[in-house]
N, C-alpha and C positions, 0 to 999 in steps of 0.2 A: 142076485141083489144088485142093483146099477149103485155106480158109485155117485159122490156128494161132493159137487167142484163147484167152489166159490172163482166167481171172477170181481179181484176189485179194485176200483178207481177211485184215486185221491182227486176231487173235485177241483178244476181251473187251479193246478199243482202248482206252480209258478209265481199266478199272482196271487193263488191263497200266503203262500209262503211270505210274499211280499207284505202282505195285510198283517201276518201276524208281527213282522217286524215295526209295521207301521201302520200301528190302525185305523188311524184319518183316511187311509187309503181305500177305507171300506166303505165312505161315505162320498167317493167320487166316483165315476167311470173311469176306469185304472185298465194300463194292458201291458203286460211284460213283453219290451222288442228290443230287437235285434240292432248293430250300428250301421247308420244308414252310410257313414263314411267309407266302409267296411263292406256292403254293398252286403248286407245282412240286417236289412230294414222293412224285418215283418214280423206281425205278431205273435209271439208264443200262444202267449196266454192273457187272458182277461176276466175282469170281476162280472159280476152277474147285469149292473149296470151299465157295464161297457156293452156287454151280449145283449138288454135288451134294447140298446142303441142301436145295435145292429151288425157290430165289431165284431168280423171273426177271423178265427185263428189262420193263417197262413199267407193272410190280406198284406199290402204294402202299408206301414206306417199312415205315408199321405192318406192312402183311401180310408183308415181308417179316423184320420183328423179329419177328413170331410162327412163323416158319418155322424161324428160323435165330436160336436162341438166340445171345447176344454177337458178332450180324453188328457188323462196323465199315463205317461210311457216313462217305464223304470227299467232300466237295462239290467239281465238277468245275472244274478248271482251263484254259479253252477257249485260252487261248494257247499253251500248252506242248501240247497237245494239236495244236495247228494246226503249227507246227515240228517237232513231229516226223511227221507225215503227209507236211511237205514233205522231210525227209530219207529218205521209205521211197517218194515218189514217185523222188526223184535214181536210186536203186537200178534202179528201174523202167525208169529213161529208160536207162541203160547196157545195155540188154536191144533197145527198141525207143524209136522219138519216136512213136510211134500209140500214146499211151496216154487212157483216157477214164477221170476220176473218175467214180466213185459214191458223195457222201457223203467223208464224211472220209479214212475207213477200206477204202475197197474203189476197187478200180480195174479196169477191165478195159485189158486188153493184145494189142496185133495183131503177133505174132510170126513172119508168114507171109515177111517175108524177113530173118529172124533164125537160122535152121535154118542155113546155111553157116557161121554162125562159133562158135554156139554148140551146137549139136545139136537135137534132134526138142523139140516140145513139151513133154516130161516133163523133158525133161534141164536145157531153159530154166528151167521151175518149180523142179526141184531147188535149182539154181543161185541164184535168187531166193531161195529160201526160207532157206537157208544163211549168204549174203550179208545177208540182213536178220536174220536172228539171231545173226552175230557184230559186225554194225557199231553195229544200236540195238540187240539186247538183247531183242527179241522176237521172235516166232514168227507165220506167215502160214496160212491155208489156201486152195491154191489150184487150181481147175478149169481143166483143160483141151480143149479139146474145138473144134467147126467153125466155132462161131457165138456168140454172144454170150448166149442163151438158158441153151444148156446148159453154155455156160461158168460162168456163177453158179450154176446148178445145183450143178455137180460143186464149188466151191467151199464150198457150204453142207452137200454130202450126210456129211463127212467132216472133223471136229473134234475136237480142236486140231490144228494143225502135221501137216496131211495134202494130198496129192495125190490126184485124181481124176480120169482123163482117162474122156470120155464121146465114144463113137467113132459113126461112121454104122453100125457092123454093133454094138455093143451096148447103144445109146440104149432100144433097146423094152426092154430084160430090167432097167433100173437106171431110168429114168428112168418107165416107164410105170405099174408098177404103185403109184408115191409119189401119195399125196393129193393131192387139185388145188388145194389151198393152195400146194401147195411149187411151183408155175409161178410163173417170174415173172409180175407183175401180175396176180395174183389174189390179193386180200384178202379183209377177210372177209366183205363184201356180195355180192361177186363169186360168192365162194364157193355163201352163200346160193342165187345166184338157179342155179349149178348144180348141185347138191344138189338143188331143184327140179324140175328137170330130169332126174333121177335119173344124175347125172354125179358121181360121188363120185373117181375117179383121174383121172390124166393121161391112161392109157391110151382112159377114158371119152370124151374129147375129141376126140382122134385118129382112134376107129372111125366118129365122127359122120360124117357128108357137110358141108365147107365151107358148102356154100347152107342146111344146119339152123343151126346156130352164127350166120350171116350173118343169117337169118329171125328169129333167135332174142333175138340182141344186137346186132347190128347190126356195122358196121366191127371193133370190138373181138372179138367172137363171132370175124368170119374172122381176126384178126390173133394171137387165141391158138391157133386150130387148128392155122394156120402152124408157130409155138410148138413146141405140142406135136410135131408132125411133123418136127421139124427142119429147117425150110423158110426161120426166121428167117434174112436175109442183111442186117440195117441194119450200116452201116459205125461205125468207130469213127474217133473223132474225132482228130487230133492232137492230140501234147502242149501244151497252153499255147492249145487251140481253146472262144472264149468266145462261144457262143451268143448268138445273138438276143434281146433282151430281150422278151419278150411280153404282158409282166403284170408290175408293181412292186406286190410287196401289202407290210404288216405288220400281225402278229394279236400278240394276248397275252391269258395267262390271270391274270384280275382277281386281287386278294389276296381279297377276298369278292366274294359273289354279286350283279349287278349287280339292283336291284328294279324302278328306274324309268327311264321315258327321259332323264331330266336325268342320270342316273349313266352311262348306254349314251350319251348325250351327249359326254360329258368323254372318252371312251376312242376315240369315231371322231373327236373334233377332233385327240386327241393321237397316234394312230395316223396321221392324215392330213399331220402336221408331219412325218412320216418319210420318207414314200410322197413329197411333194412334194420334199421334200431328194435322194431317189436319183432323178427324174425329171430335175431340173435336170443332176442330177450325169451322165448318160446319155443328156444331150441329148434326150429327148422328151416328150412332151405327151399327154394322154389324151383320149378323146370318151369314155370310161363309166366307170361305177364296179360295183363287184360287194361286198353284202358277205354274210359267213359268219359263221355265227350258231351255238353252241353254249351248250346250258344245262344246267342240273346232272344230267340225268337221261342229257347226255353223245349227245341225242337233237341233229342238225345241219340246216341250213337257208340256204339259197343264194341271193340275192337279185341281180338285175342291172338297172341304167339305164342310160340313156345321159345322157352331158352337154349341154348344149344347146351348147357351145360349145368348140373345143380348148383344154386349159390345162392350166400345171403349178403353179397356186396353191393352196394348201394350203386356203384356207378356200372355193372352188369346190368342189374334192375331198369336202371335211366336211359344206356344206350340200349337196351333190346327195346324199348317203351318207345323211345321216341323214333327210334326206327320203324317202327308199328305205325307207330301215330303219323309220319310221315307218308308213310305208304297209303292209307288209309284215308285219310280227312282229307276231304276235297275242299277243304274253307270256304261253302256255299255259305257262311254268315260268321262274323265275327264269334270268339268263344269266348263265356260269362264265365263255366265253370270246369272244372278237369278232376278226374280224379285218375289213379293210378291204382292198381291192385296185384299184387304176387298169388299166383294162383299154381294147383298143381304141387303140392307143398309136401314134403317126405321130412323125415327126423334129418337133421345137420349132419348125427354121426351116423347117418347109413354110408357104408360103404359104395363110393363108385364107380361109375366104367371111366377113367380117362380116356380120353381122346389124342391123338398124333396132331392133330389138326389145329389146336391150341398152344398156346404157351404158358403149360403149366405151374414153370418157375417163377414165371411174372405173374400169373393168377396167387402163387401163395405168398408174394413177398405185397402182393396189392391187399391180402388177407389180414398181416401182420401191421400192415398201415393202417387198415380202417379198424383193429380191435387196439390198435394204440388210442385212434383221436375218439374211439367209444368210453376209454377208462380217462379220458380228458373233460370230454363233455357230461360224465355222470360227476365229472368232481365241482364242473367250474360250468354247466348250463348246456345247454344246446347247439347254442348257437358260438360259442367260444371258438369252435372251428367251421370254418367253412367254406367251401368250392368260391375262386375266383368270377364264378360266374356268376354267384349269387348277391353279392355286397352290395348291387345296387340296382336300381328301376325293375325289380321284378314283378311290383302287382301284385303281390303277396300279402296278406292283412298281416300286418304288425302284432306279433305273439302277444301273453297276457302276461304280465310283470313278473311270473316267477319263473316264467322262460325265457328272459330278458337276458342276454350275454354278461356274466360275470368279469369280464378278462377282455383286453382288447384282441378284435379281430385275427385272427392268423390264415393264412393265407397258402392253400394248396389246389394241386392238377392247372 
């Protein structure tokens, strides 16, 4: 018996959300963006009228004021936004508990023994769909189908406020001849390298032979064939099921362009105060760091070491990073955006190999230090303490008011 996987999407999430706060907003071309001060001045989202102006998601503000004469742009609201995803998840959970997020806004759903009480796959969707548009007030699109591939598929193929079930006898006729962008995980690299290949649809993928794809891309090459064949069978996760932590990064896109490395300085010390704060907070510790590199031309670049030693200190994390990053970046173009990532990550309290080669004593008394200014900043903010080097011109977008320093500045390293 194949299983019954809903995939569903709360329709333009953002500036739906926007509209129900304020419903004038339903009657203009509306797009939830980002601050353009901030260097975070592009589209989320937008209303139906903004889209058929021509307004899309990912576009720079300007372009899209020159598309859409008198667009309104409402800067996004990420709390009210998160509340109501948890009230259109509740909805979901009275359907099935095998639900997996995607993202705020999209969820897939395992409704394979959900059929006896509430009827066949479409009926479930209906049901859904109904249910979430008379209790929040918006509308979902949602696929149905065997597997989780073509469930988002059929979620995507068919908007606003539409169902699509994608069946094993009419997958080839709907699904094969769409662009091989529209597979899941294929972007636009991906794309690239099959286009290449002279693989322009889905279908393109499918006629391949496994072991071409495999030769070609390696594990990823067979795991889209799969894909496209309908072969995909990964399970979905239950409701309230939190993965394994694999990687603790945080990135950010500078207010201006970063020129030199005392500027790319200040943003991996300051990024690495984060990355250490959710290591502690998740009980573990890193052997590497990895950092990601983006510059104005939007051109990216991928750096990885290792630690010499397990830790979850923030200024270990900073100096092994920017030692990397130094080594590494050849500064062919100013950089926009940086992120940093702890990688390689074991439990805190696994026992260690110390090393001769270190200094131990000063490794645990620099321990003692930073789990001090941690029970400092959970009482009085984030930013109540912090590195000398940070206090000023670092390019840093300016936090959002409840991470705003409590306490004047104090001052260490």
């Amino acid at each position: 018996m194949d299983r019954i996987i809903l995939h569903s999407d709360i329709n333009s999430f953002y500036a739906s959300v926007e509209c129900l706060k304020n419903p004038e907003l339903r009657n203009v071309p509306m797009a939830v963006g980002g601050s353009t001060s901030e260097r975070h001045g592009i589209i989320y989202a937008k209303n139906d009228l903004a889209k058929k102006a021509g307004v899309s998601t990912g576009e720079a503000l300007w372009q899209a004021r020159q598309k859409c004469d008198g667009l309104v742009i409402v800067p996004p609201h990420m709390e009210e936004y998160i509340a109501i995803s948890e009230r259109v998840r509740e909805i979901y959970n009275r359907f099935s508990c095998i639900i997996e997020p995607y993202g705020i806004d999209e969820c897939w759903i395992d409704c394979t023994g959900s059929t006896k009480l509430f009827g066949s796959g479409v009926n479930i969707a209906q049901q859904i769909m109904d249910t979430v548009k008379r209790e929040i007030g918006m509308t979902v699109s949602i696929g149905v189908s065997f597997n989780k591939i073509f469930a988002k598929f059929g979620s995507d193929y068919k908007k606003p406020a539409a169902i699509t079930e994608i069946t094993r006898e009419n997958f080839r006729d709907i699904v094969w001849p769409c662009p091989i962008e529209d597979l899941f995980g294929i972007g636009r690299r991906r794309k690239k390298s099959f286009n290449r290949k002279g693989l322009y649809k889905i279908g393109d993928i499918a006629k391949y032979g496994r072991e071409h794809l495999v030769s070609w891309f390696g594990k990823v090459g067979g795991e889209l064939w799969d894909s496209a064949c309908g072969l995909d069978e990964k399970p979905i996760s239950p409701y309230g099921y939190v993965p394994p932590v694999k990687s603790v990064s945080s990135g950010i896109t500078c207010t201006s362009d970063l020129l030199n490395q005392e500027e790319a300085k200040k943003v991996i010390f300051d990024r690495s105060l984060n990355i250490s704060h959710s290591l502690r907070k998740h009980g573990l510790a890193a052997c590497g760091v990895e950092i990601s590199v983006r510059d104005i031309n939007l051109h990216s670049w991928t750096f990885q070491g290792q630690i010499p030693y397990v830790t979850q200190a923030w200024h270990d994390i900073a100096e092994q990073a920017f030692i990397l990053f130094c080594k590494r970046y050849r500064w062919s173009s100013p950089i926009r955006s940086l992120t940093v990532r702890a990688i390689s990550l074991v439990p805190s309290a696994q026992p260690e190999q110390l090393s001769l080669l270190h200094d131990q004593q000063k490794r645990a008394k620099n321990e003692i230090l930073e789990k001090t200014i941690e029970s400092i900043k959970k009482r009085f903010g984030k930013r109540a303490v912090l590195p000398a080097l940070l206090i000023k011109d670092t390019k840093i977008p300016v936090d959002s008011p409840g991470e705003l320093m409590k306490m004047p500045n104090m001052i260490y390293g």
